[in-house]
Residue, then its C-alpha position, 0 to 999 in steps of 0.5 A: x616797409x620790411x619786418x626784419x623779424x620775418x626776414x630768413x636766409x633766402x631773403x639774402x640777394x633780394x632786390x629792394x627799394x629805398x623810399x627816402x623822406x624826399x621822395x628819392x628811391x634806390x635800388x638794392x640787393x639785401x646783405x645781412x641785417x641785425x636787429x635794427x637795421x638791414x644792409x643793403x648794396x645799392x646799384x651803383x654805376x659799374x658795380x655787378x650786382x650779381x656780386x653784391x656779396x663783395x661789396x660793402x652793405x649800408x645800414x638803412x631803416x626797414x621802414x623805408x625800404x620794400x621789396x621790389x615787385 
C-alpha cells in the first residue's frame, strides 16, 4: 500500500503496481494524486511510458497499489 500523505514530487514518474481483489496486477507510472486517490498511467500496448505525462492518469486506490521493486 502507498501513503498518499508521505508521497512528494519526486515520487512523480515512479513505477507501481496494481494488486486488484482478483489477483489481477498492472503496471504504472504515478501522475499526480489528491487527497483520496493516486493517478496512474498504466502500460498499455504501443504507449512510450517515458511520456507518461501526456496521457491520461486513472484514479486508483493507494490501498491497492506498491511501488515496484
Amino acid at each position: 500500500m502507498i501513503d498518499i500523505k508521505t508521497l512528494t514530487e519526486k515520487d512523480k514518474g515512479r513505477w507501481v503496481v496494481y494488486k486488484g481483489g482478483a489477483g489481477e496486477t498492472e503496471r504504472g507510472k504515478i501522475k499526480s494524486w489528491n487527497d483520496k486517490v493516486i493517478f496512474v498511467v498504466y502500460d498499455r500496448p504501443g504507449r512510450d511510458l517515458n511520456l507518461y505525462e501526456h496521457y491520461m492518469g486513472y484514479a486508483t486506490n493507494p490501498e491497492d497499489l506498491f511501488f515496484e521493486k
